[in-house]
N, CA, C and O atoms as a Maestro MAE file, in Angstrom:
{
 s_m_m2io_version
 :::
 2.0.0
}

f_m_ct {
 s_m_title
 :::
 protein
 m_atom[300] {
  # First column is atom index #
  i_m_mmod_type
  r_m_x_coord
  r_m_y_coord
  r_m_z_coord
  i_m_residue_number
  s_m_chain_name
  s_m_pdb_residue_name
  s_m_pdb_atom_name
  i_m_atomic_number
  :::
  1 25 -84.292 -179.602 -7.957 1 A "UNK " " N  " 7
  2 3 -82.912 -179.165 -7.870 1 A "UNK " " CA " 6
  3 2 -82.647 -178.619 -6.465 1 A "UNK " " C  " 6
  4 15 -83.310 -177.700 -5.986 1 A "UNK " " O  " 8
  5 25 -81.728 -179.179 -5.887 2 A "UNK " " N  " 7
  6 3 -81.017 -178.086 -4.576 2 A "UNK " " CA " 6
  7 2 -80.478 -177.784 -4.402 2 A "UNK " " C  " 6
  8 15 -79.591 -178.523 -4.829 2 A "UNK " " O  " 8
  9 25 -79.792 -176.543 -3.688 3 A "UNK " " N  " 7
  10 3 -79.291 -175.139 -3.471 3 A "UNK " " CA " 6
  11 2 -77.358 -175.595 -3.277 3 A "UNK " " C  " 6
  12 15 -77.054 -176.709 -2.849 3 A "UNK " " O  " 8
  13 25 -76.979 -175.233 -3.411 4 A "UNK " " N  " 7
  14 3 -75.633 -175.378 -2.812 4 A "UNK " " CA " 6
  15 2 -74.746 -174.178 -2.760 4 A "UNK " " C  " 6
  16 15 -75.120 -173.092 -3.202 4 A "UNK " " O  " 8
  17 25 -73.654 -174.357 -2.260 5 A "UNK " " N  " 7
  18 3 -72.299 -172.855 -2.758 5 A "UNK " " CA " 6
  19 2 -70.985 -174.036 -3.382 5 A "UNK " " C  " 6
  20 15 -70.563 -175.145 -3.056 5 A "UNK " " O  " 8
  21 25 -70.674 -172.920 -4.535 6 A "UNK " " N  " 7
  22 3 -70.112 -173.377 -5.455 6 A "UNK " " CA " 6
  23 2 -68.873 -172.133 -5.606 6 A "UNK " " C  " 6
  24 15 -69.081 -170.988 -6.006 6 A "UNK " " O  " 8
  25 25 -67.358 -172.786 -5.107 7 A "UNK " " N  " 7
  26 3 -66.386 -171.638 -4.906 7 A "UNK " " CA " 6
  27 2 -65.185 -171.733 -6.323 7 A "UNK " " C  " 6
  28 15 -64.558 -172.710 -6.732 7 A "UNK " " O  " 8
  29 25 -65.197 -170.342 -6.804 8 A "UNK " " N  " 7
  30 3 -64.300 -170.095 -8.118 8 A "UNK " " CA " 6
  31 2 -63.992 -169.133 -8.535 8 A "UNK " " C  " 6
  32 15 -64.065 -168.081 -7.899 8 A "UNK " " O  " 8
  33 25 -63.470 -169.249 -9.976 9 A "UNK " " N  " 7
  34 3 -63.345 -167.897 -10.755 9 A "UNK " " CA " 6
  35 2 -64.698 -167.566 -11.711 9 A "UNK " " C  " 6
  36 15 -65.217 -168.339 -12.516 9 A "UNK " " O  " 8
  37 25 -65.062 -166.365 -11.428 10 A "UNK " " N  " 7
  38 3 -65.433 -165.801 -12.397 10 A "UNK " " CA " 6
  39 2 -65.304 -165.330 -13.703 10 A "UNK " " C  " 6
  40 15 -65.025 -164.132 -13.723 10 A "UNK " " O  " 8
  41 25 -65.459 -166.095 -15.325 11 A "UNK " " N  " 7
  42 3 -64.982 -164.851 -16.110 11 A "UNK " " CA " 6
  43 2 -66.354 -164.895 -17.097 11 A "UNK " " C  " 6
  44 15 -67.219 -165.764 -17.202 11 A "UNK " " O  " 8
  45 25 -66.208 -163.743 -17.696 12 A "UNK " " N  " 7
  46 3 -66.923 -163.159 -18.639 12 A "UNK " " CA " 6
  47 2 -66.723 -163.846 -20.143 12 A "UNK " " C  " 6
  48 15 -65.595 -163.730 -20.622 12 A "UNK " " O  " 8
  49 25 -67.363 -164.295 -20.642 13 A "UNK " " N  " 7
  50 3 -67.025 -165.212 -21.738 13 A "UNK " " CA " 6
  51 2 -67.627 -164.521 -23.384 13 A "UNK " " C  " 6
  52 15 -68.779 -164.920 -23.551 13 A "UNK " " O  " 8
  53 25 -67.251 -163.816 -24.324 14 A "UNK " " N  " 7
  54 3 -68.005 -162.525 -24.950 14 A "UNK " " CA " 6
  55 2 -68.300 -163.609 -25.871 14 A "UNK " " C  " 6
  56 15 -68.727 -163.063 -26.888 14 A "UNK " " O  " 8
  57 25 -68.294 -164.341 -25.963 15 A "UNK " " N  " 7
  58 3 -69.239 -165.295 -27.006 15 A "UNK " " CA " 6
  59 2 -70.949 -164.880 -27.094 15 A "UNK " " C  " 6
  60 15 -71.561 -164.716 -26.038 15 A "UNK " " O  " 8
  61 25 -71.810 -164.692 -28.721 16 A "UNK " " N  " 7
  62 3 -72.862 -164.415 -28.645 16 A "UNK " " CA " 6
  63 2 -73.180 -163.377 -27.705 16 A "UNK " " C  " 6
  64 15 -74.111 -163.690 -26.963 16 A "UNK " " O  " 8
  65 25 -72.681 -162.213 -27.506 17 A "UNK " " N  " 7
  66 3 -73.002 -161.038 -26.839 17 A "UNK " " CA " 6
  67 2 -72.948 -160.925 -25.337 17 A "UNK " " C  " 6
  68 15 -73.379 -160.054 -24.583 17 A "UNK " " O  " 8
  69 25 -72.184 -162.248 -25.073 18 A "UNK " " N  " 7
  70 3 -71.170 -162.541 -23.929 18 A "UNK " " CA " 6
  71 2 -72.487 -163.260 -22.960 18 A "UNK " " C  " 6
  72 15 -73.693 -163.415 -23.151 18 A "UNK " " O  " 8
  73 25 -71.500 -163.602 -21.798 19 A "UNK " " N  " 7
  74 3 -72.129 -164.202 -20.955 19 A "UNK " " CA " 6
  75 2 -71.075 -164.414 -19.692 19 A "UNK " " C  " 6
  76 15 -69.980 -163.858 -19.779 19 A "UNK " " O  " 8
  77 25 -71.408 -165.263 -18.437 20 A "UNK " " N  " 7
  78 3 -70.655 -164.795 -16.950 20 A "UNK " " CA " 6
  79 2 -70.577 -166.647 -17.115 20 A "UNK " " C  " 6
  80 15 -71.278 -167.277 -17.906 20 A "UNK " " O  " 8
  81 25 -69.707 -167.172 -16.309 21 A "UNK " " N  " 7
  82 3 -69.807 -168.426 -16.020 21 A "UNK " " CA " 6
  83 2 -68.332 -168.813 -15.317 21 A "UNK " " C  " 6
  84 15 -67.231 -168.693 -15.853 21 A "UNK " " O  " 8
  85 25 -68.626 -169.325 -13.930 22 A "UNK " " N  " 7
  86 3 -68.040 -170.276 -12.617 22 A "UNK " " CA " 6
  87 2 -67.673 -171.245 -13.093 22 A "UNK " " C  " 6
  88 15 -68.438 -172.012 -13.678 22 A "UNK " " O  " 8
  89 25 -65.652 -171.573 -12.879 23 A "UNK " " N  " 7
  90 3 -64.946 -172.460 -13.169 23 A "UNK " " CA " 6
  91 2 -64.673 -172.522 -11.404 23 A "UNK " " C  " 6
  92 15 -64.069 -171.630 -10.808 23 A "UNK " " O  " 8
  93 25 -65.089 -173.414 -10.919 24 A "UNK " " N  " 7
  94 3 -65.332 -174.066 -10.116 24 A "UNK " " CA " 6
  95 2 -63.986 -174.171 -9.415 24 A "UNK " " C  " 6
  96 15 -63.117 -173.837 -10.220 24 A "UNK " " O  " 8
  97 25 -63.412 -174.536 -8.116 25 A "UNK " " N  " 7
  98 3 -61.752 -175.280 -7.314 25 A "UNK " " CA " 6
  99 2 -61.806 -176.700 -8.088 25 A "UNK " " C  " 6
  100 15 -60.696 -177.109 -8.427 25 A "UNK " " O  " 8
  101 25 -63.007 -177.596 -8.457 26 A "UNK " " N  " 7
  102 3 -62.399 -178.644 -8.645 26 A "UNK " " CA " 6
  103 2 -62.565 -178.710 -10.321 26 A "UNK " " C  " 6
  104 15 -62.720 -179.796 -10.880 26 A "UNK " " O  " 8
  105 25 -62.532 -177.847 -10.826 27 A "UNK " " N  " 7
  106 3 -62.658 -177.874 -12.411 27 A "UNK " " CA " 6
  107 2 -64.038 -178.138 -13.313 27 A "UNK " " C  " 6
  108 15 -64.053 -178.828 -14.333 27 A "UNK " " O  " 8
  109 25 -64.845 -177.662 -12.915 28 A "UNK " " N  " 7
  110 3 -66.311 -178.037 -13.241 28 A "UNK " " CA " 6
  111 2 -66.572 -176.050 -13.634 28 A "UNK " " C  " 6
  112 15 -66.378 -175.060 -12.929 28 A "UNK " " O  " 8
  113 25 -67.027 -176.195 -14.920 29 A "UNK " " N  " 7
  114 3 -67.415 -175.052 -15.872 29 A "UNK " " CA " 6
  115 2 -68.953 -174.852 -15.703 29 A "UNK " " C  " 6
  116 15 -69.568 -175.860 -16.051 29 A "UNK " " O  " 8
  117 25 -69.862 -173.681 -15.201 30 A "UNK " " N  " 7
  118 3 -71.199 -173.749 -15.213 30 A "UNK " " CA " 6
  119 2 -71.982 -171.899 -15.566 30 A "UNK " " C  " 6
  120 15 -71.902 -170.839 -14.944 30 A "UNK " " O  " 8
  121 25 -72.599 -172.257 -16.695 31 A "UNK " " N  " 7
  122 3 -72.994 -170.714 -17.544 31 A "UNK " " CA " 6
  123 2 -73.799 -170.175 -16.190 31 A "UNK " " C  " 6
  124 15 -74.723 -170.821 -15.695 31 A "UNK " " O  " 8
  125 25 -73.318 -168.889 -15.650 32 A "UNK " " N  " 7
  126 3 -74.416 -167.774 -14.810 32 A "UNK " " CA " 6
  127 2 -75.694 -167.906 -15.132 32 A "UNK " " C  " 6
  128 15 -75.895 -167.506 -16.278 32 A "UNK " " O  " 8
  129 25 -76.429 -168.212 -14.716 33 A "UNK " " N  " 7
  130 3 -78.139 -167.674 -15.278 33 A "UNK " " CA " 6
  131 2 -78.743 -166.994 -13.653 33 A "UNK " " C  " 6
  132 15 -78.839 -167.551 -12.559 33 A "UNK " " O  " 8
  133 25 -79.093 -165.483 -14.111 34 A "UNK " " N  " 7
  134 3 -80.054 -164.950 -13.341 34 A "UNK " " CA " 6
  135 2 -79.371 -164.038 -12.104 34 A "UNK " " C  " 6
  136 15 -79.818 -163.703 -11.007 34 A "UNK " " O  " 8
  137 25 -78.116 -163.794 -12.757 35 A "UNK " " N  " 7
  138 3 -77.139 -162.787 -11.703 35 A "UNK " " CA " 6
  139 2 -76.761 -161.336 -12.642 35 A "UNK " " C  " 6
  140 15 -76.367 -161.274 -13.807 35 A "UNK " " O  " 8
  141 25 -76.947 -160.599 -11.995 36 A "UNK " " N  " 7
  142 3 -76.483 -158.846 -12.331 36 A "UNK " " CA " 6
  143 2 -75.067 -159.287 -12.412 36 A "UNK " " C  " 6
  144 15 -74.315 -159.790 -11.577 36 A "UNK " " O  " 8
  145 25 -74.896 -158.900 -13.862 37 A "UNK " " N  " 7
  146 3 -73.009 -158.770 -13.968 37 A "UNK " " CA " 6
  147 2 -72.437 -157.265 -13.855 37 A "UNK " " C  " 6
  148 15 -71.342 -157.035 -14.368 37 A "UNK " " O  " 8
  149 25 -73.182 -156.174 -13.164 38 A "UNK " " N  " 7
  150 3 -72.063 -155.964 -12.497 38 A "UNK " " CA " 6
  151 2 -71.855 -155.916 -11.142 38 A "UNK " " C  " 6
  152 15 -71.431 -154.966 -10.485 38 A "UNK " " O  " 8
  153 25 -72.229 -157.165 -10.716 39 A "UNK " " N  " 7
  154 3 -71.971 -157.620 -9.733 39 A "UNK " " CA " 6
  155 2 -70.557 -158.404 -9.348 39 A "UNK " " C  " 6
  156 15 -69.957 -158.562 -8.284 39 A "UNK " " O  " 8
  157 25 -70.305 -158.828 -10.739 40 A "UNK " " N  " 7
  158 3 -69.343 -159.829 -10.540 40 A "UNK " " CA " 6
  159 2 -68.077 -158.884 -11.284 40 A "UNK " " C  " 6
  160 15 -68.391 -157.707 -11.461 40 A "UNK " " O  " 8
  161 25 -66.832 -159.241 -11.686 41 A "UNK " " N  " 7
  162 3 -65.426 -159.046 -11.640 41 A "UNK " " CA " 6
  163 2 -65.005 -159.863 -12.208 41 A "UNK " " C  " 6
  164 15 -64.995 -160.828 -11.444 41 A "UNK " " O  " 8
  165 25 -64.260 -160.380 -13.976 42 A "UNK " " N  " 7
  166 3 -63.610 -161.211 -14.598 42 A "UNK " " CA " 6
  167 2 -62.655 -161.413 -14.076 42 A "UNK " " C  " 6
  168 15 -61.682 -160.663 -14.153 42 A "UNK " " O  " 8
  169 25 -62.701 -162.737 -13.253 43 A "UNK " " N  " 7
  170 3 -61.118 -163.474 -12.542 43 A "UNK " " CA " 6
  171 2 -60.890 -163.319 -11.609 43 A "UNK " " C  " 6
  172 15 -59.814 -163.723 -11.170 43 A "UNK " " O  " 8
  173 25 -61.802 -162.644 -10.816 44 A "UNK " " N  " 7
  174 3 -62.300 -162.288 -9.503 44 A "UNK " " CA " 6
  175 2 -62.776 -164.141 -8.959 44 A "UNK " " C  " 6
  176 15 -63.398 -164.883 -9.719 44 A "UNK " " O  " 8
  177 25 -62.448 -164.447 -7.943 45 A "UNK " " N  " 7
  178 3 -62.914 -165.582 -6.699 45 A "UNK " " CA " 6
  179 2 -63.959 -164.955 -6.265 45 A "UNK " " C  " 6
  180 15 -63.890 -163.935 -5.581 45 A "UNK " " O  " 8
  181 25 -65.323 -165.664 -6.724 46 A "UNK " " N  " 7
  182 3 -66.285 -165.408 -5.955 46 A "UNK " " CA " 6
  183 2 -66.819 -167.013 -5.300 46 A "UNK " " C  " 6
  184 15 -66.247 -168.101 -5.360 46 A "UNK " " O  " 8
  185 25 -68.068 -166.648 -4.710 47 A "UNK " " N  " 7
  186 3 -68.527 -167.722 -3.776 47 A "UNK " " CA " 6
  187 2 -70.270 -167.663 -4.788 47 A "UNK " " C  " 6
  188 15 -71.013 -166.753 -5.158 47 A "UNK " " O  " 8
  189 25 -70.275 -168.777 -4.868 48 A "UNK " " N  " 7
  190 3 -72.197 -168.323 -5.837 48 A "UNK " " CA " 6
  191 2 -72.752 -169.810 -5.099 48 A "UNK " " C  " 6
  192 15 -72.247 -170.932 -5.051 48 A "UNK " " O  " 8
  193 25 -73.906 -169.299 -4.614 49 A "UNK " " N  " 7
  194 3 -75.148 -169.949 -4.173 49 A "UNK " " CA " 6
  195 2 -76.291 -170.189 -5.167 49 A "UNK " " C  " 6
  196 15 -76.907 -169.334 -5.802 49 A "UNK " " O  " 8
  197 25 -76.458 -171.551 -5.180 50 A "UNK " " N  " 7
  198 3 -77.705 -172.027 -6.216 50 A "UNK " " CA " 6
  199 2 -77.686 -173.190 -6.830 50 A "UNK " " C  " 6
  200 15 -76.982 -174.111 -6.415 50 A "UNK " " O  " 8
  201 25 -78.423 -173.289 -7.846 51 A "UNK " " N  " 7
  202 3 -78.822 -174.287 -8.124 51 A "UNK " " CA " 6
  203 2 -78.582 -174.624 -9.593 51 A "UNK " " C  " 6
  204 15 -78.765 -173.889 -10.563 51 A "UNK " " O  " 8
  205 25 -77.896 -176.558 -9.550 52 A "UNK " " N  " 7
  206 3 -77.293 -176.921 -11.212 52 A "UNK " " CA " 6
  207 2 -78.449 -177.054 -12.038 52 A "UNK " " C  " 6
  208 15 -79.477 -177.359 -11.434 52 A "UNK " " O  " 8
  209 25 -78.539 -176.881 -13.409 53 A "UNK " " N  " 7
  210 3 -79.634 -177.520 -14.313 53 A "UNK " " CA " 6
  211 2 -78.489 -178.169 -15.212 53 A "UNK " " C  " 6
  212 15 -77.773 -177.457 -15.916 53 A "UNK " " O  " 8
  213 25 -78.372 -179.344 -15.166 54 A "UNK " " N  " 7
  214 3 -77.868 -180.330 -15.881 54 A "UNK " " CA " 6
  215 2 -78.344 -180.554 -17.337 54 A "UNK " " C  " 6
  216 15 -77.544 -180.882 -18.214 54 A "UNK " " O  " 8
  217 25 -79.537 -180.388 -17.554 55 A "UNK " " N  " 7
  218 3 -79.684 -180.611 -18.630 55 A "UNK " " CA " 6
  219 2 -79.753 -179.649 -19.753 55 A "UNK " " C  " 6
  220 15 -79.524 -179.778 -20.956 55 A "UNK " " O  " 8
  221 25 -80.178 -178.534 -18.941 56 A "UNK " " N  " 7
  222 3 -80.229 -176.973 -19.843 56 A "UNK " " CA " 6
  223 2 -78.463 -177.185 -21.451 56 A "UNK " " C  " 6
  224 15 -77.457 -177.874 -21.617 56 A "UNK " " O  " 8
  225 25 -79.132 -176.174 -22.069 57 A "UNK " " N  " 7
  226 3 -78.194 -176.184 -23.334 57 A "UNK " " CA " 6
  227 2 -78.002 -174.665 -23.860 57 A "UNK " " C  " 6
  228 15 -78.900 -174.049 -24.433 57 A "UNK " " O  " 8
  229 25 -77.252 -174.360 -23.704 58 A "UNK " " N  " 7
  230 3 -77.234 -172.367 -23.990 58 A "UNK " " CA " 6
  231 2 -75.910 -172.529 -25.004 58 A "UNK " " C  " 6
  232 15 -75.241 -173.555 -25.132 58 A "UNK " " O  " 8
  233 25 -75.733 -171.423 -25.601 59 A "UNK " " N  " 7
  234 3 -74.558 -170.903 -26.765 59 A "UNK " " CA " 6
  235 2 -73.590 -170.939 -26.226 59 A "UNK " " C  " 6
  236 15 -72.625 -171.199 -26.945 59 A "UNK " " O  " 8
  237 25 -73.251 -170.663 -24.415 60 A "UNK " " N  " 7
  238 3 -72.147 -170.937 -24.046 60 A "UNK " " CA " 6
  239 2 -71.414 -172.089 -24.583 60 A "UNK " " C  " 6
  240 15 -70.289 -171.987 -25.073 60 A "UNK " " O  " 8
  241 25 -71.987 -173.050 -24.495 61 A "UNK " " N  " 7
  242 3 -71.674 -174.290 -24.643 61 A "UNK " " CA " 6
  243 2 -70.444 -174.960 -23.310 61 A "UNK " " C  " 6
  244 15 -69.507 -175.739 -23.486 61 A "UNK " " O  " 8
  245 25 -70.880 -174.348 -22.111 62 A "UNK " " N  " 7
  246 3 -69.565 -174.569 -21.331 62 A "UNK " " CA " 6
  247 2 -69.639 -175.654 -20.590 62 A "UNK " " C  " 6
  248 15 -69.001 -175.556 -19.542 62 A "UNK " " O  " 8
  249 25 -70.216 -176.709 -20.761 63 A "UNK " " N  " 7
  250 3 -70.123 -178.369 -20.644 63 A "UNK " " CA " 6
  251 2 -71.805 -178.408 -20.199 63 A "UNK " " C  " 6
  252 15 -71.968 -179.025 -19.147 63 A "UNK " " O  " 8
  253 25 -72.932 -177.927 -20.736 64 A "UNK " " N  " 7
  254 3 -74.037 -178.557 -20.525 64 A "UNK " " CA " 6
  255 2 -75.004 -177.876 -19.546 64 A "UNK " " C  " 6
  256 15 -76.234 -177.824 -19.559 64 A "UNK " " O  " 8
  257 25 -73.964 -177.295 -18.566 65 A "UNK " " N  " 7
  258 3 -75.070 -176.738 -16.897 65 A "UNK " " CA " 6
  259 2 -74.778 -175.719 -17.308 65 A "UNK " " C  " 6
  260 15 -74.028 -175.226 -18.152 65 A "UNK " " O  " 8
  261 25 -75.980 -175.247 -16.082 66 A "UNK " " N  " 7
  262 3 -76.513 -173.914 -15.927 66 A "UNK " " CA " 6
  263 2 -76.441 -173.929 -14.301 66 A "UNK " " C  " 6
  264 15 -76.762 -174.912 -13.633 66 A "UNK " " O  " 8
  265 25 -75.975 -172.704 -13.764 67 A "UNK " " N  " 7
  266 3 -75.987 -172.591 -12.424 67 A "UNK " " CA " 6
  267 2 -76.698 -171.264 -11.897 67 A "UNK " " C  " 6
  268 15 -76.203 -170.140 -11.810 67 A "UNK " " O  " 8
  269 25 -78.214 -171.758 -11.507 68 A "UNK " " N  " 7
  270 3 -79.249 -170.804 -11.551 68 A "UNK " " CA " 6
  271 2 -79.062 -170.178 -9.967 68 A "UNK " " C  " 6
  272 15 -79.668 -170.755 -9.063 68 A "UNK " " O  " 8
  273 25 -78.253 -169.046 -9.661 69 A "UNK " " N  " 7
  274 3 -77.826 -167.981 -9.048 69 A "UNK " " CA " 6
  275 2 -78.966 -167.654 -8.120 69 A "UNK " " C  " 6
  276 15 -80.067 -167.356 -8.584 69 A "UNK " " O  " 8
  277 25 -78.663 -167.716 -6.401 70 A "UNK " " N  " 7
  278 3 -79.418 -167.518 -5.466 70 A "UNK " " CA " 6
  279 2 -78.505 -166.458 -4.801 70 A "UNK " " C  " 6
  280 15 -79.210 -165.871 -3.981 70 A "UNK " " O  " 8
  281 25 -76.911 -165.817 -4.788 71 A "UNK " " N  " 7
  282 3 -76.552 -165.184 -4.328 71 A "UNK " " CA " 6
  283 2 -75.024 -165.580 -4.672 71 A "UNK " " C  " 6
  284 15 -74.507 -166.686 -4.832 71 A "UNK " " O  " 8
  285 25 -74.317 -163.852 -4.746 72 A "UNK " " N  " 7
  286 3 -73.044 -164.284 -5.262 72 A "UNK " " CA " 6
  287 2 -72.151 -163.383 -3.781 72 A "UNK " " C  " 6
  288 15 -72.672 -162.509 -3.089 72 A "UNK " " O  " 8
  289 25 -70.984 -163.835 -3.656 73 A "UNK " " N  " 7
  290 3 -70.329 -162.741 -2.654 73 A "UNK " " CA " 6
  291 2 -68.656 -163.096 -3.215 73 A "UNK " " C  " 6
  292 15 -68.104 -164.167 -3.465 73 A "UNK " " O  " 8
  293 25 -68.262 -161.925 -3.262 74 A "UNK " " N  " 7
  294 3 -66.749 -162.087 -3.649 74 A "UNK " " CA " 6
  295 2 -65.688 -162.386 -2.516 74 A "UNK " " C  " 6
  296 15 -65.640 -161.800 -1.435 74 A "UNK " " O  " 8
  297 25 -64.832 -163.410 -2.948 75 A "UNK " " N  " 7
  298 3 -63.968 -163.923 -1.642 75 A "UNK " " CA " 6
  299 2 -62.778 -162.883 -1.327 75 A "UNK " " C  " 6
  300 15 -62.013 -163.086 -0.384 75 A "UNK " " O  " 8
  :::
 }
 m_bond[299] {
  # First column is bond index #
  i_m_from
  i_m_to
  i_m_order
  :::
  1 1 2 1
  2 2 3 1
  3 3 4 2
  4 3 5 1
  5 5 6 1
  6 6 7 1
  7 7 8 2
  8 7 9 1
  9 9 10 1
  10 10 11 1
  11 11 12 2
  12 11 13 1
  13 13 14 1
  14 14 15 1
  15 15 16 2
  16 15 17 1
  17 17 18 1
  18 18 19 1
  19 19 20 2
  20 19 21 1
  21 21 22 1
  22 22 23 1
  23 23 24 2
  24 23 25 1
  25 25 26 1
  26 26 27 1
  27 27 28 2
  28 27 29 1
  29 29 30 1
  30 30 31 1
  31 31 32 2
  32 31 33 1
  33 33 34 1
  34 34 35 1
  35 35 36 2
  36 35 37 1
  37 37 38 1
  38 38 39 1
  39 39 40 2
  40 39 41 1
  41 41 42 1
  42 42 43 1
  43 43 44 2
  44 43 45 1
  45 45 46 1
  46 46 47 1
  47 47 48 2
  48 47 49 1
  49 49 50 1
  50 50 51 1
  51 51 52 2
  52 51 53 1
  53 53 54 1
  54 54 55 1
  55 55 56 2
  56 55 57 1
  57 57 58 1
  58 58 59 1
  59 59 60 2
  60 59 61 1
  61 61 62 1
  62 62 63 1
  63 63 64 2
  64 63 65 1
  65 65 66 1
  66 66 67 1
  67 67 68 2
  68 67 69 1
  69 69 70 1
  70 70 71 1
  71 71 72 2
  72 71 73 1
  73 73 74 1
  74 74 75 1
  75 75 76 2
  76 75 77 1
  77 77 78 1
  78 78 79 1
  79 79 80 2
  80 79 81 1
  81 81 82 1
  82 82 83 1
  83 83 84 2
  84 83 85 1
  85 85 86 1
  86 86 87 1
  87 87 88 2
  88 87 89 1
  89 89 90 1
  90 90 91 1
  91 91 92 2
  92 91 93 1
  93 93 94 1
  94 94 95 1
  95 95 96 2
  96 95 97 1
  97 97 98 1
  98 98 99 1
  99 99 100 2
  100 99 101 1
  101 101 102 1
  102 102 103 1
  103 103 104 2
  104 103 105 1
  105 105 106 1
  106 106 107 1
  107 107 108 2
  108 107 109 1
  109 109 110 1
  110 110 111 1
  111 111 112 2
  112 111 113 1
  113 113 114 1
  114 114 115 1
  115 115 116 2
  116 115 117 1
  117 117 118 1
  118 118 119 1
  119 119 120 2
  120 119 121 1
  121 121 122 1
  122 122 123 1
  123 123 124 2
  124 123 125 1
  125 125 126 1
  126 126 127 1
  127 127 128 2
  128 127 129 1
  129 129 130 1
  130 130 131 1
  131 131 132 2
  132 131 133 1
  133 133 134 1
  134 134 135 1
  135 135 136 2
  136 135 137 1
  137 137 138 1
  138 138 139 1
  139 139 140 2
  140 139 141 1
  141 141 142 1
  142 142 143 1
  143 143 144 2
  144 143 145 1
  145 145 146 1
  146 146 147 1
  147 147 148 2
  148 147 149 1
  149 149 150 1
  150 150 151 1
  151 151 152 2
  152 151 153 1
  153 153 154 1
  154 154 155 1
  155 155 156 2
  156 155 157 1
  157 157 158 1
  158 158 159 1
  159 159 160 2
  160 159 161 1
  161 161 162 1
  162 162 163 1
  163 163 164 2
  164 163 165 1
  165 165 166 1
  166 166 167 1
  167 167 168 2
  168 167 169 1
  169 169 170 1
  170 170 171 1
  171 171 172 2
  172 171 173 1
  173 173 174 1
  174 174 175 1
  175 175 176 2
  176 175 177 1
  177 177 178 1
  178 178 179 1
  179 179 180 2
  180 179 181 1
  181 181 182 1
  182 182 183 1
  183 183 184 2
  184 183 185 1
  185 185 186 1
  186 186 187 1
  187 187 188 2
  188 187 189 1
  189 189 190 1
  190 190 191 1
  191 191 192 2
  192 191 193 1
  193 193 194 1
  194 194 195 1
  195 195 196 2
  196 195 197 1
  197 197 198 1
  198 198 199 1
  199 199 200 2
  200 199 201 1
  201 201 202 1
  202 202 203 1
  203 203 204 2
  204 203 205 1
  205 205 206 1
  206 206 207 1
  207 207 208 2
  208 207 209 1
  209 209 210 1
  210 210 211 1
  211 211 212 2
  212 211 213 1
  213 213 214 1
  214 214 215 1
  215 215 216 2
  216 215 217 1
  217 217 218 1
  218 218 219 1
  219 219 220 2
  220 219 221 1
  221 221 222 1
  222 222 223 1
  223 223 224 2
  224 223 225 1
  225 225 226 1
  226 226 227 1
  227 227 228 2
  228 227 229 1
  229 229 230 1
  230 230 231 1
  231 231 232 2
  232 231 233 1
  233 233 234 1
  234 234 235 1
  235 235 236 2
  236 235 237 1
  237 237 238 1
  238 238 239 1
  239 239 240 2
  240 239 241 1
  241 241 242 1
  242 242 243 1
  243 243 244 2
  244 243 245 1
  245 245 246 1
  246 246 247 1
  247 247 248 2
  248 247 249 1
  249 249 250 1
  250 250 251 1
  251 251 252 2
  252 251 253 1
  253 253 254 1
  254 254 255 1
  255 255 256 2
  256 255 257 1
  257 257 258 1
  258 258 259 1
  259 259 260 2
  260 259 261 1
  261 261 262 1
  262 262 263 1
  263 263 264 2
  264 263 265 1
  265 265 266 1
  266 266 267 1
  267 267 268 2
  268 267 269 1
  269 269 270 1
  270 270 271 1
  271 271 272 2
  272 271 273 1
  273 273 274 1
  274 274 275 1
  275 275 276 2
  276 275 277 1
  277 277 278 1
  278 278 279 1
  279 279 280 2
  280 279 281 1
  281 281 282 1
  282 282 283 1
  283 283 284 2
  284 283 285 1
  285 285 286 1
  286 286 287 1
  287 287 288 2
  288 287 289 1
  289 289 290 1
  290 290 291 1
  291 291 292 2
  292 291 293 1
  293 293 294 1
  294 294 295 1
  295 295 296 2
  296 295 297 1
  297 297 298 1
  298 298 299 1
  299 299 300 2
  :::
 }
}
């Protein structure tokens, strides 16, 4: 897998005892894995660095990926 920045909204999704997950500028949905939430801000534009797992499958259910978090910074 390799690294990229991936620019969006942040929200908090309370499904199964909640969870964080990046709706992307071009419409692409991907569950947080491996970021401090309170780092982040529901609906807040942040900028997140890292890496897709395409195949991963979590309770989110928010189309399949996982976007395994190398660094987040708010825009």
């Amino acid at each position: 897998m390799s690294s990229a920045i991936y620019s969006g909204v942040i929200r908090h999704n309370p499904l199964e005892g909640g969870f964080w997950e990046l709706e992307t500028d071009g419409g692409a949905r991907y569950q947080l894995r491996g970021v401090d939430g309170k780092a982040l801000q529901h609906g807040a534009r942040f900028e997140v660095h890292g890496s897709v797992d395409e195949g991963g499958m979590g309770i989110g259910m928010t189309g399949g990926a996982f976007l395994d978090v190398v660094q987040v910074k708010k825009l």
